[in-house]
N, C-alpha and C positions, 0 to 999 in steps of 0.2 A: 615259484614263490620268490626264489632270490634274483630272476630276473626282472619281477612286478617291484621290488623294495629297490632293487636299484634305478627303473623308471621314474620311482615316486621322487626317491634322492634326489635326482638327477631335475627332476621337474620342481619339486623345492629350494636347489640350485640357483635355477638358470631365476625361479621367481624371484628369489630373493638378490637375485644379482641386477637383476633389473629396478627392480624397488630402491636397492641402495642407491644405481646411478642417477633415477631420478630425483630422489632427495637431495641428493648432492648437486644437482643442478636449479632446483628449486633453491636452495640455502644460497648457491652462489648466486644465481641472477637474479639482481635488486628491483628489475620491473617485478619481475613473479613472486617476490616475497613483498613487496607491497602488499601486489593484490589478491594474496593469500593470506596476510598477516595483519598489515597494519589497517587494509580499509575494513573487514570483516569485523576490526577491534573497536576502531574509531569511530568510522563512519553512521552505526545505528545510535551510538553517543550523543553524538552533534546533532541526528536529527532528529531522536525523540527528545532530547533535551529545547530545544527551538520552540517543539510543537507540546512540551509538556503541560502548558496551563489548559488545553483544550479548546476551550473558550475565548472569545477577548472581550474584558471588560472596560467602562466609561470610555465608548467610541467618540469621538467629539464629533458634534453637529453643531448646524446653525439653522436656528428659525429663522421664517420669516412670518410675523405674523399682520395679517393688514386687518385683523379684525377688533385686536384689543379688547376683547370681553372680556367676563366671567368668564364661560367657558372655555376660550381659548386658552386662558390662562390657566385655568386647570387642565386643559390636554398636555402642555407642555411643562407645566411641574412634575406630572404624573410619569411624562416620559425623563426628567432628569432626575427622577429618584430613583427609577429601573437602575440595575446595577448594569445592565449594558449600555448604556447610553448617558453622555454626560453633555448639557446644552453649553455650548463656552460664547458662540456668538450668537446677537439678537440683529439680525438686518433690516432694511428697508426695502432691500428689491430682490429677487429671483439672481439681478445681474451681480447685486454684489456679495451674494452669496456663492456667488458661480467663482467669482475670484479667489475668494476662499478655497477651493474645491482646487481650483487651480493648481495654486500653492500649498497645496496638502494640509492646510491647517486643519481642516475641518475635511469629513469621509460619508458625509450626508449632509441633507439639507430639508426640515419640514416646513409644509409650505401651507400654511394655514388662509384662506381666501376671506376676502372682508366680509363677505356674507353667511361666516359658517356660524353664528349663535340664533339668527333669524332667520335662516332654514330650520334650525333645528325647532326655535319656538313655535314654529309656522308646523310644525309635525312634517317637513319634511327630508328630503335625504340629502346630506352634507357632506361634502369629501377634503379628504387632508392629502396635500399631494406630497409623498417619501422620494426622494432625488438619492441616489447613493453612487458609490464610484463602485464600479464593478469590478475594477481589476484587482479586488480583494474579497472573497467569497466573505470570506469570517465577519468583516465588520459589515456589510451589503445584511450579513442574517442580522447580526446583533440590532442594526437599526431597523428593519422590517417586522421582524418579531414583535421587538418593544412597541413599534408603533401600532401594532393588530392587536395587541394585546390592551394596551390603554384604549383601544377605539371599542373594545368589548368589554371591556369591564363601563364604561362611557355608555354605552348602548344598555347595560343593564340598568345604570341609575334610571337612566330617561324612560323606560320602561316601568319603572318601579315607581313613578312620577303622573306618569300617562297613567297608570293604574290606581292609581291610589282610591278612587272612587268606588271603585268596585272591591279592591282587596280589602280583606276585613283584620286577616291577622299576617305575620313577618311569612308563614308556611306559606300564606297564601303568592305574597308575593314573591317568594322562589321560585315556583313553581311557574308564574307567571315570564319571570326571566330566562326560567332555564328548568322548561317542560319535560326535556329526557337529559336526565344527570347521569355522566362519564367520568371517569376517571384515568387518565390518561398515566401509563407506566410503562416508562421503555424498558425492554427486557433482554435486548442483545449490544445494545449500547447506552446504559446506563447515563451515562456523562453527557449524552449527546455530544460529542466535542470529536476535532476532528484526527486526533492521536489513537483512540480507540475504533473508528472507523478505519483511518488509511495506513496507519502504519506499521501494523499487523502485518498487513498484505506486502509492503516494503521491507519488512525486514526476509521475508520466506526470498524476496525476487533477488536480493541481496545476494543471498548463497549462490544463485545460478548466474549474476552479473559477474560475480568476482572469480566464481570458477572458471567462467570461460574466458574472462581475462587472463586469468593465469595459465591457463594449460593453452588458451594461445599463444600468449607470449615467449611460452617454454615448449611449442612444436614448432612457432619459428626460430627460434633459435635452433632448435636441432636440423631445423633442415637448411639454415643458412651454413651451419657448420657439417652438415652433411655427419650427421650424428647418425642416421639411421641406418646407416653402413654398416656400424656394429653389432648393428642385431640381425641380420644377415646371418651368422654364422647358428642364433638359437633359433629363427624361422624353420633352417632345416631338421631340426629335431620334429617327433612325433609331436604335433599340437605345439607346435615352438610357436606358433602367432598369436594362441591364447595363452600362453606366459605372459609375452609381449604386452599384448593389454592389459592383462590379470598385474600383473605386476608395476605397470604405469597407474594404474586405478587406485592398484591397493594405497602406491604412495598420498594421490591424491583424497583418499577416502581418511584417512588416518589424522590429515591433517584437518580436515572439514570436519572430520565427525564432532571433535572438541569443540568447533568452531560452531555447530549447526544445535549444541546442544546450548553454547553460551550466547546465540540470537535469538532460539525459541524457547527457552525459559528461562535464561537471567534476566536479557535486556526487559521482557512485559514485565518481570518482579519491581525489577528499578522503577520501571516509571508507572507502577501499577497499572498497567492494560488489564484489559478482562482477560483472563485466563482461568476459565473455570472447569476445565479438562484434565485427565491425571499426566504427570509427562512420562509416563509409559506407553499411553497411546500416541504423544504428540510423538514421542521418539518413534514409536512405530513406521504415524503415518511419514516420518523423515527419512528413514531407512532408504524405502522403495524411490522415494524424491530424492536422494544424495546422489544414489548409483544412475540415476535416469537423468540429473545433470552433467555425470563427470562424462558418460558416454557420451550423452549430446555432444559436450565441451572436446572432447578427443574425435570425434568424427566430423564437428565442424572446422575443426584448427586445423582437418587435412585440406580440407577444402578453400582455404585462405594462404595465399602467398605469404603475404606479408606482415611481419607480427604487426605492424602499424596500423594495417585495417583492420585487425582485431579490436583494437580501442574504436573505431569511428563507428565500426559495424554494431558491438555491444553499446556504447552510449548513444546511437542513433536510436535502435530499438526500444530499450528500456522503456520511455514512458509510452509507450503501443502496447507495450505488454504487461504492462498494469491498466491500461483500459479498458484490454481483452479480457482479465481475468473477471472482471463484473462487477468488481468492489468498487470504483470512482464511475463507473457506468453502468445500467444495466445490462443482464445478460439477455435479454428479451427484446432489448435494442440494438443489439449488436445486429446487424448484418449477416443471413445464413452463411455466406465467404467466407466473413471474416472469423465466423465459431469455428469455421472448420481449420481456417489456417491457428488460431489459439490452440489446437489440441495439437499441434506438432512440439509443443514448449513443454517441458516440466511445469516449469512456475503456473501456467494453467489452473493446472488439479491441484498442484502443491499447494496455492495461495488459498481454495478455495474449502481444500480440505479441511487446512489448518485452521482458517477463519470458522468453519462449522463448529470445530472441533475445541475451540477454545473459546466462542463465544457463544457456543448454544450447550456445549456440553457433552456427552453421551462415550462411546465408544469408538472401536475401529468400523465397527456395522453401520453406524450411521456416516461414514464416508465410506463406506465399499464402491461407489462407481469409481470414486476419485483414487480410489485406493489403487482398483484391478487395474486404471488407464498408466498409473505410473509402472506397476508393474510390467503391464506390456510395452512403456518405453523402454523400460529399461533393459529387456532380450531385444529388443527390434533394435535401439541404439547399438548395442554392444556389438551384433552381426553387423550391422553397417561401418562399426568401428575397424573391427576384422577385414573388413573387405578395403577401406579407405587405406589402411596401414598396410594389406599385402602389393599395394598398388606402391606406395609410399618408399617401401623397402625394395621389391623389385625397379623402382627406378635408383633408388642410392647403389644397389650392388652393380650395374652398368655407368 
């Protein structure tokens, strides 16, 4: 018994000795307390704040309209009352609307043709052509939208017009516009807007950019200064390699936990994101995702020489692996390959947990696949952590 209490001593020791020198190397070196500190703090800041209205409203456009009717002119009142759209310029030609577009003054262009009131008296089909600049999703919907939207509400007068002969009372002519009535109610993103869709999923990827930032930056540093030489001497103790780890982890877990608790539920409180999960499960499902990154992040920083390719390597990837996770792509689109290289990541399952879990609701049961895959990174990491670091250390002690 007093030689099991001195094992344990002994093993509490050497953990805690390891823990302390890695904190002390974290606090000293200013890359690693960046990217454990200041971007973890800042960074979800700046860019829920950006993306906080959701929406963008009065997109500027320019008509063009060569028909000057009545009609025309109501299609295009109708689109500058919509709160998403606001008409500023009236042109003459396609071309110098295009100039416009150019010069960014205007981010659409409606293109009303000179025939389009005598199609439509004629009872036939009329078209308004929507021009938008695409290298901006947000205003490309705000202008599309609005314009589907006045071309149906537009199709129902004319309807209710074309009818009148037959319709006797207002029931009749509902019914006549709009024979199967829907009510449309988004239920996992509310807002439609695009801070409740994507950035959810960015702040979870967040944890696992900055970790592996950090715990690269602080295994190249040890192995430029041949740091792992000192742990050489607790290797040869009983289980001295899972000290080793256990003790590196614990630093980095201690400092993440506060961190992972102030991105998934303060920052959604701030900018009101859906969060409609208790955060005992969102802590939950983060537990198993914290330790299934820090392992990642310590078994891949053996595998990187240089702490410099640790930055090129985590910002190369990042936006791959938000596309992997399904939230800005489907998962049904993805390439069978490419699902299978996504489950080698944390943020995977993390992202997608979390996204269930906060915007549809429910418990840990309804994430159990996402839940068991993090848990089995995180023993499959941790052994591969063991083996990278015995490899690591037997070359520092030569």
């Amino acid at each position: 018994m007093k030689n099991l209490w001195m094992r344990v001593k002994e093993a509490i020791n050497d953990l805690a000795t390891i823990w302390a020198d890695e904190m002390k190397m974290c606090i000293k070196d200013e890359g690693v307390l960046i990217f454990f500190i200041l971007v973890p703090l800042a960074y979800p800041l700046l860019y829920s704040w950006i993306y906080n209205n959701e929406v963008v409203r009065e997109v500027p456009v320019a008509v063009v309209d060569l028909n000057h009717s009545t009609l025309s002119r109501e299609f295009i009142r109708k689109c500058d009352a919509s709160p998403d759209v606001n008409v500023t310029y009236h042109c003459n030609s396609l071309a110098e609307a295009r100039e416009l577009m150019g010069r960014q003054e205007v981010y659409g262009v409606l293109y009303l043709p000179s025939d389009f009131e005598q199609l439509l008296n004629r009872g036939e089909q009329a078209s308004v052509g929507v021009y938008c600049d695409m290298s901006l999703m947000l205003t490309y919907k705000a202008i599309y939208m609005t314009a589907m939207t006045v071309s149906s509400a537009m199709n129902s007068d004319i309807q209710i017009q074309n009818s009148s002969l037959t319709a006797t009372t207002q029931r009749d002519e509902e019914i006549t516009t709009k024979p199967l009535d829907f009510e449309e109610v988004p239920i996992f993103n509310p807002t439609s807007g695009y801070g409740n869709a994507v950035l959810p999923a960015v702040l979870v990827i967040i944890i696992q950019q900055t970790l592996l930032l950090g715990i690269g930056l602080s295994a190249g540093t040890a192995r430029e200064k041949n740091r792992f030489k000192s742990l050489v001497s607790v290797k040869e103790h009983k289980n001295g390699l899972f000290r080793i780890v256990g003790g590196k982890a614990l630093c980095y877990f201690m400092i993440y936990a506060v961190l992972t608790a102030y991105l998934t539920l303060v920052v959604p409180k701030i900018f009101s994101f859906t969060t409609i999960a208790s955060g005992r499960d969102l802590l939950g499902l983060m537990f198993p995702y914290l330790l299934s990154c820090i392992f990642f992040g310590m078994f891949l920083s053996c595998l990187i020489r240089y702490r410099e390719n640790v930055m090129l390597i985590v910002v190369f990837t990042s936006l791959i692996l938000l596309f992997m996770t399904g939230v800005s792509w489907p998962e049904s689109n993805i390439p069978g390959f490419w699902q299978g290289v996504s489950w080698l990541f944390p943020s995977t399952f993390g992202v997608r947990g979390f996204l269930t879990l906060s915007s549809m609701g429910g418990g840990l049961e309804t994430v159990e696949p996402e839940y068991a895959a993090l848990w089995i990174q995180t023993v499959v990491y941790f052994l591969a952590t063991c083996i990278v670091y015995q490899v690591q250390i037997n070359r520092a002690s030569k």
